[in-house]
N, C-alpha and C positions, 0 to 999 in steps of 0.2 A: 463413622463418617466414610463415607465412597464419594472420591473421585470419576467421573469418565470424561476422557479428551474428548470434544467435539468438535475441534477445529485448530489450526496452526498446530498440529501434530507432528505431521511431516512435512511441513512447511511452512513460511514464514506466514503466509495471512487465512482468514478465517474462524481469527481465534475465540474460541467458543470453547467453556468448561462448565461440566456440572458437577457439583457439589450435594449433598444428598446427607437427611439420616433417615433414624426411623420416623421422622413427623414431618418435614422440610424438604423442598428441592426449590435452590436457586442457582443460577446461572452467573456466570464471572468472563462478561463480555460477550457479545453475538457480533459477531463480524463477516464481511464476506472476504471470498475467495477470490483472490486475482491472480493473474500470470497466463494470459491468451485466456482463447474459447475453449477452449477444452476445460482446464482447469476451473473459468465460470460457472461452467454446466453444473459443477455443483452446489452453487446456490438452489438451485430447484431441486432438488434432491431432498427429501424431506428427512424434517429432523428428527436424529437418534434420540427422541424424547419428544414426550406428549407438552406440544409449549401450552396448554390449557393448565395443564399441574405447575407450571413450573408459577416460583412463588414472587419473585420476584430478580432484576438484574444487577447484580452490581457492576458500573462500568471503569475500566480502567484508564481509557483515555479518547477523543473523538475522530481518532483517525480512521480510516472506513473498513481497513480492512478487522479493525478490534467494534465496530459500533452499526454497520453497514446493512444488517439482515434484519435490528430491529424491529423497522417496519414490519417485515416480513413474517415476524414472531408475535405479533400481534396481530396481521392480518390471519395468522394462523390460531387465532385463539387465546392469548398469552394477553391478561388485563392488570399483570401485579405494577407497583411501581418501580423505577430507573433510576436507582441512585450513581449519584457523579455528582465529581466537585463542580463549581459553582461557575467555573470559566469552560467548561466541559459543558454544564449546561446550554450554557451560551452557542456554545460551538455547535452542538448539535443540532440547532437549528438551521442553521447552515449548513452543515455536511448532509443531513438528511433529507432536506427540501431539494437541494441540488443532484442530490442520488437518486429521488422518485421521479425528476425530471426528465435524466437521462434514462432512467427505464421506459417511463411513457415514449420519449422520443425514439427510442431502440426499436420498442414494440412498433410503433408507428411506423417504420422506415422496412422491417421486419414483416408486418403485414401485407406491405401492400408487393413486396418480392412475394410472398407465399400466394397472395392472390393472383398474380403473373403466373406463376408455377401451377394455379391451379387446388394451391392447399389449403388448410384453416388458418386464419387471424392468429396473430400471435400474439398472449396477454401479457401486461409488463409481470416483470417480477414482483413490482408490486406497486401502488401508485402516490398521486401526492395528498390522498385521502387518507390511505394507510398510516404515512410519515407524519399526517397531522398526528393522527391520533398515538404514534408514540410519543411525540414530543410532548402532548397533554400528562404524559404517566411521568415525566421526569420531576426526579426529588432531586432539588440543589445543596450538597454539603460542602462544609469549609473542611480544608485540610484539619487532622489533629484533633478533631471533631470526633467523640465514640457514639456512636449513633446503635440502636438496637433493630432490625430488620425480622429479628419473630422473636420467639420466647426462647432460642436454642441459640441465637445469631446476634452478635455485635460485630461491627465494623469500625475501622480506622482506615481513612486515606492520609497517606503522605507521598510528599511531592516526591516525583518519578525525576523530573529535568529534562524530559524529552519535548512535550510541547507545550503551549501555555494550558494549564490541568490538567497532565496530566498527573496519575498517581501510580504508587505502589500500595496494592491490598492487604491490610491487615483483618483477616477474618478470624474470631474471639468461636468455637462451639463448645459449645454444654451438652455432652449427650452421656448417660447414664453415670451419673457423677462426677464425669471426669471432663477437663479443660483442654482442647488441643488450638493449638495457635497454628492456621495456615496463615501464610505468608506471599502471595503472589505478583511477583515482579511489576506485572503491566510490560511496557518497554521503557529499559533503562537508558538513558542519557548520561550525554558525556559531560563532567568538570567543567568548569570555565567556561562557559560558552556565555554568549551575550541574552539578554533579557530575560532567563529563565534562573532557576537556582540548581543546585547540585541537586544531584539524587540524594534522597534522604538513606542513610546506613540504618541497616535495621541486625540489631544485636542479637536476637532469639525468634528460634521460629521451632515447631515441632514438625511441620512440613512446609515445603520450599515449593513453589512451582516458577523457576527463569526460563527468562527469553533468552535466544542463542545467536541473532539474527546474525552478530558478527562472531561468533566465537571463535573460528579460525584465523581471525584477521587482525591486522593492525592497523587503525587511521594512518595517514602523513598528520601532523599535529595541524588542528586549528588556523595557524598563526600561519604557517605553512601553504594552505590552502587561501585562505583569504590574496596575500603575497600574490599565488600563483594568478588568483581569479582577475585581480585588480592586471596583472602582468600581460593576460589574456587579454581584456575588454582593452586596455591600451595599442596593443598590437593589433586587435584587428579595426582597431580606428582608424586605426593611423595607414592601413593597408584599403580602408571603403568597404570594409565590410561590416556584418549585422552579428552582434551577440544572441545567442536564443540559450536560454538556461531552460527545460523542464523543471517546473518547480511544483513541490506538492504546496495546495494552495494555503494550507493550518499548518504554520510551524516554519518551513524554509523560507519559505517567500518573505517571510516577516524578517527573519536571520537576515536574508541579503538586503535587505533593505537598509537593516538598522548598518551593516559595514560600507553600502554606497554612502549611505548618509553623511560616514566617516570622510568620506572622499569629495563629494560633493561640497560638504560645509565647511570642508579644511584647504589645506594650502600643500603647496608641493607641485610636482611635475604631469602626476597623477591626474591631480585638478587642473593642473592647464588643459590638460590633453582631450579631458571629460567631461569637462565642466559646460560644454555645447552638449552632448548627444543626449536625447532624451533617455529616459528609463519609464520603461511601459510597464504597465502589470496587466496582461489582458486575459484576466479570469472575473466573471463577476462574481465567482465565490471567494475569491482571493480579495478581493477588495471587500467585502462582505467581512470575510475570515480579520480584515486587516484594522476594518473598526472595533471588532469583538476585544483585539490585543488591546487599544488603544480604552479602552471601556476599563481595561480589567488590571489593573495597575498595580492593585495587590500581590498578583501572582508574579509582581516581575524581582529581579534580584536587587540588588542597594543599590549596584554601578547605574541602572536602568532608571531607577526611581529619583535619583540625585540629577540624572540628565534632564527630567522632566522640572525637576524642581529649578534648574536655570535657565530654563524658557526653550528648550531644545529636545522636543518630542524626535525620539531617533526612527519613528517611520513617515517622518515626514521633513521632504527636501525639494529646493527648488529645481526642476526636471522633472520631478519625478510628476507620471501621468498614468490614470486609470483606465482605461477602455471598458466600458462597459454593453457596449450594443454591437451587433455583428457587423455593422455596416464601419464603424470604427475601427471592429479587427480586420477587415477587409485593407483599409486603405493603408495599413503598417506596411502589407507585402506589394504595395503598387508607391512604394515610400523609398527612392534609392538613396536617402540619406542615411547614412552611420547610424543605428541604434541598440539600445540594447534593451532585449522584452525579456520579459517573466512569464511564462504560460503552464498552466495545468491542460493535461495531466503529466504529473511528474514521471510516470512510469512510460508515457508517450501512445498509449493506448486510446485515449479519447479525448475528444474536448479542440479547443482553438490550437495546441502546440503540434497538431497535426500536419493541421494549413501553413506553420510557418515552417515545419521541418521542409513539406514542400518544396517551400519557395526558397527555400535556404540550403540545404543540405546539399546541392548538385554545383551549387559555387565555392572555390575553395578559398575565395576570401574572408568568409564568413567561420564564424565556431560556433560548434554544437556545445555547450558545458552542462554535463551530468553533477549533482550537484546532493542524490540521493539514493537509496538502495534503489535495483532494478531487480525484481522478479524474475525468474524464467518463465520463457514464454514470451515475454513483451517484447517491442520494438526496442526500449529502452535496453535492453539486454544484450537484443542482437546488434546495435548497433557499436555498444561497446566492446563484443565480440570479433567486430571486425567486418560486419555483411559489409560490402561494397557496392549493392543495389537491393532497392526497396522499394515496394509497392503501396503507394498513397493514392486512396481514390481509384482508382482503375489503371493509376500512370504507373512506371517503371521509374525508378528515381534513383540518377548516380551517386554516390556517397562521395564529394571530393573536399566536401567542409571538414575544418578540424575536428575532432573526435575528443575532447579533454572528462577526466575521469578526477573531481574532489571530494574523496572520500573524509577531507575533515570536516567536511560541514553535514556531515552523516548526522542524524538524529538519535540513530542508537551505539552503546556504548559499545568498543571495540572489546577484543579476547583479556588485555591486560585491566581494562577498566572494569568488567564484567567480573574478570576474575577477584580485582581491588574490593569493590562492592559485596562479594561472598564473602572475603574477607571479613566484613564486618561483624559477619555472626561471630560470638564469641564462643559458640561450641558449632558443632557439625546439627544442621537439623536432623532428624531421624529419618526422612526421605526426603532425597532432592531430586525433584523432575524438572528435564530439560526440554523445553516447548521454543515455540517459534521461532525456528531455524531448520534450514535443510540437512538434510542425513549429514552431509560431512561437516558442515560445522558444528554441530550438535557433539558429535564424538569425535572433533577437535577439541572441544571444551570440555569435553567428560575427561581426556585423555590427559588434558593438559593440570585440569583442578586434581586428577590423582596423583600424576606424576610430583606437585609439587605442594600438595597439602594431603594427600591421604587420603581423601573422602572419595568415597563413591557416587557417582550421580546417574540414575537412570535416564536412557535414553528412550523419552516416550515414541512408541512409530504405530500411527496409525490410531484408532477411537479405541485406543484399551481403555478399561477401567481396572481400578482399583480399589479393595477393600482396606481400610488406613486400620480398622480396629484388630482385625482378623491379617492382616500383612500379607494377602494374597491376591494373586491377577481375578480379576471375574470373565474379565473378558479380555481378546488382544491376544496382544502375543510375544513379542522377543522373538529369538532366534527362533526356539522353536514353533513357531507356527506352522499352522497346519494349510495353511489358506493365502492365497497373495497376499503382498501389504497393497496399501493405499498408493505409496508411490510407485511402484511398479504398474500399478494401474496407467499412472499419472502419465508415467511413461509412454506406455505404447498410445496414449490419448493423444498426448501433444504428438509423436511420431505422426498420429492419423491427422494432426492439424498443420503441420509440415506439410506433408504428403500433399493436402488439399490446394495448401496455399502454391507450394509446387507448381500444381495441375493449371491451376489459376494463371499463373504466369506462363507456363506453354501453352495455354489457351490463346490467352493477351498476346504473346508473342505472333503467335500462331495465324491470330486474326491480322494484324498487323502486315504480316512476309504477303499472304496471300491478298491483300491489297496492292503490293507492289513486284518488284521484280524480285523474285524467287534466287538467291544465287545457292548456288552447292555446297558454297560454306555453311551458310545459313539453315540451308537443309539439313547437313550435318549435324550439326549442332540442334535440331532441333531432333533429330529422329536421335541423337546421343541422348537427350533429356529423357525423351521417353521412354527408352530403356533404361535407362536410372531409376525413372520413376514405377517401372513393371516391374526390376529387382526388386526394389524396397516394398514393393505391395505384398511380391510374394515370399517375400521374407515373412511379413504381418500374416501372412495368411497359414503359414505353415502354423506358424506361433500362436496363431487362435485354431488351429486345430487342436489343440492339448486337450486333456481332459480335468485338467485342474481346476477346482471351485475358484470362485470369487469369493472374498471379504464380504461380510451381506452390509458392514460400515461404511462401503464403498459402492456407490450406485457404478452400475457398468450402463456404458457408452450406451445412448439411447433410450434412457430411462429419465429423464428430463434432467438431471442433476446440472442445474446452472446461474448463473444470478452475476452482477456485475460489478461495478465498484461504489467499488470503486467498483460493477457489474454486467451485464449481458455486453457483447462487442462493442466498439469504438464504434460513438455514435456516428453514424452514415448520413452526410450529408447530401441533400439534394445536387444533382452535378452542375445547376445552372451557377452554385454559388462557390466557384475554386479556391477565391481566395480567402475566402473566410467560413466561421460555423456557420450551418444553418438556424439552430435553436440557441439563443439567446440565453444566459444563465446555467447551457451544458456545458460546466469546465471540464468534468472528466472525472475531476479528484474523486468523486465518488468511484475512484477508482483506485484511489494508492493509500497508502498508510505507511 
């Protein structure tokens, strides 16, 4: 059996693995790429595998950065069936319809700048014809379930605890008499959390493939978080300002709902204080996503089930309202009463929570609350980074709203919980690969699982393969490679989407001064910018003189490698419409996972 990484390698999303013998080749999620335009670019990049051969998908869970390219893999060719549990199926249809949406709308908004320019039409990444037709291929399994996928291949899904469906992969192969048990993470969820169940412990595996998303880190606990958020939404009520949580629209949005609920239906100071302001959810996929939970009642844990059974569905309360049309999300930011919204995309890349950072972010009565992982590259990133201005629509936008960062309401398991979880094998698998996680947490968590249990865990960097029978690299590399990795690529990519984004704002700026009275400060500062920006180019420029190959795993800048969410740019809305989306149903989330 051979392994090759095709995605979430060297980073958290895109996660995509093939799996292979001598008669079989299936695939263990197809996801896209997110974290700015650069790093989209690689969804067009075509894939390190003929998707025509490939036999069929097994999916780990419907978040877009693990499910996202689908389409794409059958617009490519690719007719086997999609198996996923039963509330994953569900979800799918959702996540996908809403992703082929924002790419038609990307391309459309995309063409018609290229036409101005003078250039070719831009075709989506892929359309909502494509996304039909994956969703036709999906096979719906129940957890616990051994199901047989060819004459070499059984499968077993058990519950992950990350969203509602997902799983952790138990993959059964037969190949020349002998049994090997791979075992594939998915992404692991944390303990106790509301409506979902723990991750299932899995005792034996003969190979490992985990997610590392947090493996450096530690949550603040759950309980911790909650506290903090309900602490937030009180203070800035109480102060006239607007709550705006980025929420991914599968899986968070439904979390915070079920803990308002707690507040809303209950008593205390909390409820005085809150018990007016409405609570928005303005995603049509989150509202969509929010009936799929409510549908699928199985997948939820005992505390969740026993609430329904006393007449008290926990995502549903009185304030709480959905928005579903842009002209609804529009009148939120022309609304100066207290409230608090829910918007996708959670990463802040695309979708309605654009227009509300807008409208929101340059007042300091109001709070920003981040409430899930943030990619690099994204706005969500940088804002918790610190920027103090940013670019929305073509405007300049001060950052004087609060900034808050709840890492307990995180969807994947933290370094002790990840670690807890390995634990549960009762011997060391014979190879443990570390996926979806960035370089330093990846060998934070290899560092940490040696230091205090002994085992070694491979840090996978970049589309290696691996031969499992034979114990040796086929492809890739480690240290010694001979050729860049992936991320250093990724690297100088994002630098060049800096750079752009830079240039954009002394343009902006630029146009602006020479409109009005020019002062010498303001020249300064602007002929300062530009030599910032001529050093850092020709820094880049030295740096691409080198004569050093490229990875051929790694499409270089220019070669179309792109795709979106969660995929291609935050959709661009028309300018006549500031306060809200232009297209209807683009949450974005087809952008975060």
């Amino acid at each position: 059996m051979k392994i090759k990484f095709c995605g979430a390698a060297s980073g958290v999303t895109g996660s995509c693995h093939l799996i292979s013998t001598d008669q079989h080749r299936i695939l263990l999620d197809c996801g896209m790429f997110q974290g700015g335009k650069e790093m989209e670019r690689q969804n067009r990049a075509p894939f390190p595998f003929d998707p025509a051969e490939i036999e069929c998908v097994v999916l780990s869970h419907a978040h877009i950065d693990h499910c996202g390219r689908l389409p794409l893999l059958v617009k490519r060719g690719f007719r086997g069936p999609i198996y996923a549990t039963d509330a994953t199926a569900d979800l799918l249809g959702v996540m996908l319809r809403d992703s082929a949406h924002i790419h038609e709308t990307d391309a459309k908004w995309d063409s018609k700048r290229a036409e101005r320019a003078g250039r070719e039409a831009v075709a989506p990444l892929y359309t909502m014809e494509d996304a039909e037709e994956a969703i036709k291929l999906i096979v719906p399994k129940r957890y616990d379930q051994l199901f047989e996928i060819n004459d070499q291949m059984k499968v077993v899904f058990d519950d992950a605890g990350h969203i509602l469906g997902s799983a952790i992969v138990e993959l059964f192969t037969e190949e020349d008499g002998n049994t090997t048990k791979l075992v594939f993470s998915g992404d692991i969820g944390m303990p106790d959390r509301p409506i979902l169940n723990d991750p299932t412990m899995i005792k034996k595996a003969d190979v490992l493939m985990m997610e590392t998303t947090y493996g450096g880190r530690t949550h603040e606990s759950n309980a911790v978080s909650i506290s903090r958020l309900i602490d937030i939404a009180v203070k800035t009520v109480q102060r006239g300002g607007n709550v705006i949580i980025p929420s991914f629209a599968v899986g968070r949005t439904q979390e915070l709902l079920y803990e308002f609920n707690k507040v809303y239906d209950g008593t205390g100071p909390a409820h005085d204080i809150l018990k007016n302001v409405p609570v928005y959810v303005d995603s049509p996929m989150a509202a969509q996503a929010t009936e799929v939970f409510m549908k699928n009642a199985q997948a939820y844990d005992e505390e969740t089930r026993e609430y329904i059974v006393l007449g008290d569905h926990p995502l549903e309360f009185e304030g709480l309202k959905f928005t579903l049309t842009s002209e609804q999300s529009q009148r939120l930011n022309f609304d100066r009463k207290p409230k608090i919204i829910l918007s996708a995309s959670g990463m802040c890349d695309a979708g309605r929570i654009r227009h509300h950072l807008k409208h929101n972010l340059w007042d300091p009565k109001n709070s920003i609350v981040f409430v899930g992982y943030q990619a690099e590259g994204t706005l969500g990133r940088r804002l918790l980074e610190g920027e103090k201005n940013v670019t929305l629509f073509g405007e300049e936008i001060a950052v004087r709203a609060q900034i808050h960062n709840l890492e307990g309401f995180s969807g994947h398991a933290d370094q002790p919980e990840l670690y807890r979880w390995l634990c549960g094998f009762e011997e060391k698998p014979g190879k443990i690969f570390l996926v979806h996680g960035e370089e330093e947490s990846k060998r934070a968590f290899a560092d940490y699982v040696y230091v205090n249990k002994g085992w070694d865990c491979h840090v996978v960097e970049g589309f290696e393969e691996f031969d499992l029978a034979a114990g040796t690299v086929l492809e890739g590399g480690g240290a010694e490679k001979d050729f860049v990795s992936e991320e250093e690529i990724d690297s100088v990519r994002n630098r060049i989407s800096r750079l752009q984004s830079n240039l954009d704002d002394i343009l902006y700026s630029t146009t602006i001064a020479v409109s009005k009275d020019l002062s010498p400060e303001k020249l300064a500062e602007l002929k300062n910018s530009v030599a910032d920006l001529e050093k850092e180019m020709m820094a880049l420029g030295a740096a691409a003189s080198t004569d050093e190959p490229l990875s051929s795993e790694a499409p270089a800048a220019g070669e179309g490698a792109s795709e979106g969410t969660e995929e291609g740019q935050a959709v661009e809305e028309p300018a006549a419409s500031e306060a809200g989306p232009a297209a209807d149903g683009a949450s974005g989330e087809a952008r975060e996972g």
